[in-house]
N, C-alpha and C positions, 0 to 999 in steps of 0.2 A: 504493500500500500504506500501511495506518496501523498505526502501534504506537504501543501505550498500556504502558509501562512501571511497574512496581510492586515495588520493594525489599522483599522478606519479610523478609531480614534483611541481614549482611553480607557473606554468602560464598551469595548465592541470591534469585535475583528471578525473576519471574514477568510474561512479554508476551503480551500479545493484538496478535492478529494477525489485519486483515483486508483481503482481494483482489476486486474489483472484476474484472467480465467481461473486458476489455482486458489486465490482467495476469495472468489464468488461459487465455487464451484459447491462448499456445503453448504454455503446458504438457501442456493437454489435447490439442493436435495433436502433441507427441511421445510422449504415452501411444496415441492412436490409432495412430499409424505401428512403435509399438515389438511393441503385440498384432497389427496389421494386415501385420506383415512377411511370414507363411506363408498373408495370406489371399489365393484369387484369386476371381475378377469376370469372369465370361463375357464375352469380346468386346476383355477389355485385356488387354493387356501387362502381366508381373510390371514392378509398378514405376510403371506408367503412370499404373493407378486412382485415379480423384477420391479424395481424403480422403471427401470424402463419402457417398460409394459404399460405401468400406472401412468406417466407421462403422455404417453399417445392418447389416454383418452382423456386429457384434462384439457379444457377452455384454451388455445396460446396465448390470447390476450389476459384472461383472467391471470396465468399463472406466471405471465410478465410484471401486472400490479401488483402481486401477491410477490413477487422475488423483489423488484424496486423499493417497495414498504418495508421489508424488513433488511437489505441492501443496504439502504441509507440509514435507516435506524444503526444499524449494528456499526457499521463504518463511521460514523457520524461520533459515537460514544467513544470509538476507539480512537479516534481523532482526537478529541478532547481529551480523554485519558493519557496520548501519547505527548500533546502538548501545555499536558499540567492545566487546564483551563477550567474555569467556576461561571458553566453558564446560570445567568438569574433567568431565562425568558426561554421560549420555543424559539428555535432559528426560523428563517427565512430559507429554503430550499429552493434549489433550481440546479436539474441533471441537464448537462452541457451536451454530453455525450455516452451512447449506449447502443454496444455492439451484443444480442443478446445474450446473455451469459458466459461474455468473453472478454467483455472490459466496459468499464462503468466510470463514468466521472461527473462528480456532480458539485456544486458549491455549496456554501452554506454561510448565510450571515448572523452573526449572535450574538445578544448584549451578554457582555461576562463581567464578572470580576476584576475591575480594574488593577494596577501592581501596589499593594500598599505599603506606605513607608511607615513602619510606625514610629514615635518620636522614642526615647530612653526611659518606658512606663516605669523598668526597675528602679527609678532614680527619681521619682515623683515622691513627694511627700506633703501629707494630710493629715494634719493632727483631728484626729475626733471631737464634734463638739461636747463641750459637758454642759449637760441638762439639768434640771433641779426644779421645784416646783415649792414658792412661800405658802408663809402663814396667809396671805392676802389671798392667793391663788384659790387656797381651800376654801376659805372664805367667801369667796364670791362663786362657788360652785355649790356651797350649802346654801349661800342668798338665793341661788335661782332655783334648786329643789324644793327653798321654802315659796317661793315665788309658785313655782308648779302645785303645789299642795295647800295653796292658801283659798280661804272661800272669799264667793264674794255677795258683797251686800249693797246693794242696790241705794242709791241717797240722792235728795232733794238740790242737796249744795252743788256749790258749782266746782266742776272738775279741779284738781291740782293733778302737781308730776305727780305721778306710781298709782294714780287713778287708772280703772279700766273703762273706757269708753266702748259702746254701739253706737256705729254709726252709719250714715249712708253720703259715697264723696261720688262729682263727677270732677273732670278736670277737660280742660279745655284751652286750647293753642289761643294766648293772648291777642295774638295776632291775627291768624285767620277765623278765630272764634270756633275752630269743628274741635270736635271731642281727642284726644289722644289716644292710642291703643294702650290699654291696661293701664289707663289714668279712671277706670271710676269702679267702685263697687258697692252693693248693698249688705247690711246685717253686718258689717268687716268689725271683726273685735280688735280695737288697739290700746296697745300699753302704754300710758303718758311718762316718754320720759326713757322710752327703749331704744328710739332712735332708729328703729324699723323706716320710717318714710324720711322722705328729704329733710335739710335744716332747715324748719320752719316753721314745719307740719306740724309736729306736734305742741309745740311751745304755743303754738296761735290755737288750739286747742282749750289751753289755759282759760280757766272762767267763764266757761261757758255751763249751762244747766240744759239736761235735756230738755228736749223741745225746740233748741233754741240753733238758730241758725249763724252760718259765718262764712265768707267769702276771702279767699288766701290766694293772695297773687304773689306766687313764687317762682325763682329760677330754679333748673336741676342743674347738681354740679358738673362744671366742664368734664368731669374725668367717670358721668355716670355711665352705667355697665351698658346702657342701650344708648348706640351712637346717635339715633335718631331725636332721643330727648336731653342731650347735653347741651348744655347753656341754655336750655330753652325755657322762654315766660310763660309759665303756665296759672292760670284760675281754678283752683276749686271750690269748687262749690260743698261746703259740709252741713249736713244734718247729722246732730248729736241725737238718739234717741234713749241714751239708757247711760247713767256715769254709776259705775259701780267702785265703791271701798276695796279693796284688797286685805282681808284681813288672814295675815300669815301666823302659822304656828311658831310656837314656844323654841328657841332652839337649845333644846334639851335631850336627856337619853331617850323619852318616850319618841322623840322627833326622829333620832337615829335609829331605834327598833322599826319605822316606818320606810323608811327610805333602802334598807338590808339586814340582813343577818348579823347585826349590833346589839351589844346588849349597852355600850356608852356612848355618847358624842364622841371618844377620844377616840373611839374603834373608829366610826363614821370617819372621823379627820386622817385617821391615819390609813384607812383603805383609799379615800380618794387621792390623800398625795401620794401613794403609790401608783393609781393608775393615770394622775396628772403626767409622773415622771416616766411610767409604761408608754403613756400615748407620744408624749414629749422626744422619745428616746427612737421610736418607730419613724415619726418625723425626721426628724437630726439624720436617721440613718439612711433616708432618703436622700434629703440636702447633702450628705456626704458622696453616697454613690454618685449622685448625678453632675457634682462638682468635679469628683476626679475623672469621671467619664470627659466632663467639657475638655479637664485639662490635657487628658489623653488627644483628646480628636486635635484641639490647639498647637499640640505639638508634632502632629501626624499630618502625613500626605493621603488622605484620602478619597480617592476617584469615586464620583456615586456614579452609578448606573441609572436614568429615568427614569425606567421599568420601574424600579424598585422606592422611587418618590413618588411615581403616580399612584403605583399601589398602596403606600404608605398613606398616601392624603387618602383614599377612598378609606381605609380601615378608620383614619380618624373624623372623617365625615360622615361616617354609619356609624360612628360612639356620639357623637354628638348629635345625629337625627336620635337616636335612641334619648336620649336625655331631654332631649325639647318634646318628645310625643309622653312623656314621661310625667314632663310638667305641665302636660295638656295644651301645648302647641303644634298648632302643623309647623313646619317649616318656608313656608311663604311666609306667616307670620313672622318667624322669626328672624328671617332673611330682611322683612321690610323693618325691624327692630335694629336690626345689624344697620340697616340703610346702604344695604349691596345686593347684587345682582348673586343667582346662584355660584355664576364662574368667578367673578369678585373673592365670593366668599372660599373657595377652595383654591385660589391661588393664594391667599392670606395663608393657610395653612404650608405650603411648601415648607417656607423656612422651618417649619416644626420638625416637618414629614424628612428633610433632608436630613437634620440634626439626629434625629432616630438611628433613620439609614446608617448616617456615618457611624454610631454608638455599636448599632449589630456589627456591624464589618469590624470595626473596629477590635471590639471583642472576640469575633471568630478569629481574626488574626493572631489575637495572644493565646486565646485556647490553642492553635494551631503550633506555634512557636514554642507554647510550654505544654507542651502533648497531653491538655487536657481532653478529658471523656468522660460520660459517661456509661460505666457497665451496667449490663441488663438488671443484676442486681439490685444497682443503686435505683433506677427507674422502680424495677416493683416493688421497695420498700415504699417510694413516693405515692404510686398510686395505689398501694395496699392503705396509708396513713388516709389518702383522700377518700377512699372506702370510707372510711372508721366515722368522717365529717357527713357521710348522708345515707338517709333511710329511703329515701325516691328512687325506683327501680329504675325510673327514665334516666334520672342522675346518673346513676350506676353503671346504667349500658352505655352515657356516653363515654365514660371511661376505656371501654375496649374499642371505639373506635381508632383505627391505627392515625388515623390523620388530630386527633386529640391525644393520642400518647406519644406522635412524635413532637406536637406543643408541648407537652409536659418534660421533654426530654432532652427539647430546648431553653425551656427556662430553668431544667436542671443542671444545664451545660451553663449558660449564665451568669446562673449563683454562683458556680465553681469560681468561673473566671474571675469574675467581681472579688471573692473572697482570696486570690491569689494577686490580684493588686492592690489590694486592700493591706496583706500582708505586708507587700515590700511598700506601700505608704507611710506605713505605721512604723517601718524600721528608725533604731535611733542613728542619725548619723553618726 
């Protein structure tokens, strides 16, 4: 077999490929025996028949598509294998030339694996953050479980902060006067004084008794999460119809037998700052991985493939169609929120999508360089463990799906990786 190897660019080269009679010659006898399995031949035995014999009575056209199919396939792999190559996509196919079953050449175009450089990861250093959680912290985590478990009592007076108000708001474009999307609501319970709506909203709330009506001409802040209503003058119109007292429990040990399996407040204080500093620690170890990841790629030459950005933005634009139908939005809604056009809004995503990209490559390079694996073993203690987390038989089966345990066997490879740079970060100089 000869290849003739040609770099189109960085992440996609282009091989010709051509086979000679002698190395097409069992491909085309396992295309013969695979069409020839249900033929029979007067006078033999299933099974027995010359190849020979079998070939006279098979289709020529059929059993030229049926040798070219598996022809290229098989020469195609072995190309790739002979020139070390990491295609991400299907190639692009086109036979030049085919004498039949006597010489075969055909090209092939395919985005791969670009060459990557990686920077000196062994020699990166990240000291771990240290987490901890005050006496305030706990504090204001039992203020708001007293906050959840407090009754309320409905009064005559007029609202202050840490009142609960019923109310009904619409809001409407100062300007052109029409309504806002997701500027009005009926029955909306709010907290005076939580800081849930713009700065304004609730403060101008202030002293009012139900019944009683009020109009609130506010800006939202330039840096608000919907581009569509930043800096923008908006009127609401508010009816109060109900200001209720908040009256919260005692915070005492009968108050911590309520909220868990305490028998004192000091139990209560001292399990929450444990899972303050549990949650705190999960975080941290996130911000750590994804820092030395950035510092990794910063120092690294690494070629993305498009393939592998286009498909990226698609996975994280079906995580976030997911999350908006979620929150009870279609997605035109939230697109006209956003105030972009659909392609707008997934070309915004690239820079994420490509940053990803570069993190996987990245990593499979150091698995590769430092001969990490996963063994089968290590795999079935994981999805034996992920057994143990569900009783759903649907759950269960999707575990044996091969295309879900090579995910899992991926994010097992990974962890490794991570945890081997992680190692030489942490080293003392």
């Amino acid at each position: 077999m000869q290849i003739k190897k040609e770099q189109l660019d960085p992440t996609s080269v282009k091989l010709t490929v051509t086979a000679i009679g002698s190395e097409l010659a069992p491909i085309k006898q396992a295309a013969v025996e695979r069409l020839g399995a249900h033929v029979s031949v007067s006078g033999f035995r299933p099974g027995k028949t010359p190849i020979g014999l079998i070939e006279k009575q098979l289709d020529p056209n059929r059993l030229q598509a049926e040798f070219l199919d598996s022809a290229v396939n098989q020469l195609f792999i072995a190309a790739v294998k002979d020139q070390k190559l990491k295609p991400v996509s299907q190639p692009s196919v086109s036979v030049t030339a085919f004498v039949p079953f006597e010489s075969l050449t055909f090209s092939v175009e395919v985005p791969v694996v670009g060459e990557i450089k990686l920077g000196n990861y062994k020699q990166l250093r990240l000291a771990p953050e240290t987490v901890t959680a005050s006496a305030q912290d706990v504090k204001e985590v039992l203020e708001s479980l007293r906050q959840r478990a407090a009754s309320r009592e409905s009064v005559t007076r007029a609202a202050q902060l840490g009142d609960e108000v019923l109310i009904d708001f619409t809001g409407s474009d100062v300007t052109t006067k029409k309504p806002i999307d997701g500027g009005s609501g009926a029955d909306y319970t709010l907290l005076l004084g939580s800081k849930t709506f713009i700065p304004g909203f609730e403060d101008g709330l202030v002293g009012l008794k139900a019944g009683e009506h009020k109009d609130l001409t506010l800006r939202f802040p330039k840096d608000y999460g919907v581009k569509t209503l930043q800096s923008k003058q908006v009127k609401f119109a508010v009816s109060v119809k109900q200001v209720s007292e908040l009256v919260s429990p005692k915070l005492d040990d009968n108050f911590a037998a309520t909220v868990g399996p305490f028998k004192t407040l000091s139990e209560a204080k001292e399990a929450i700052k444990k899972d303050l500093i549990a949650e705190r620690q999960r975080e941290a170890q996130v911000r750590y991985d994804n820092t030395l990841l950035t510092r990794l790629i910063e120092k690294s030459a690494i070629p993305v493939p498009g393939i592998l950005v286009d498909e990226e933005v698609e996975r994280i634009e079906e995580e976030e169609k997911r999350n908006v139908a979620y929150q009870g939005q279609t997605w035109q809604q939230h697109l006209d929120q956003e105030g972009v056009t659909a392609e707008e809004h997934k070309k915004r995503q690239r820079p994420r999508a490509e940053e990803r990209v570069k993190a996987g490559l990245a990593l499979a390079e150091v698995a590769e360089q430092e001969a990490i694996t996963v063994t089968p073993e290590e795999l079935e203690v994981r999805i034996m463990l992920m057994r143990s987390q569900y009783s759903d038989p649907a759950m269960l089966a999707e575990l044996d799906k091969p295309e879900n345990r090579r995910d899992i066997q991926t994010r097992l490879l990974t962890e490794k990786t991570l945890d081997t740079l992680k190692r030489y970060a942490t080293v003392k100089k």
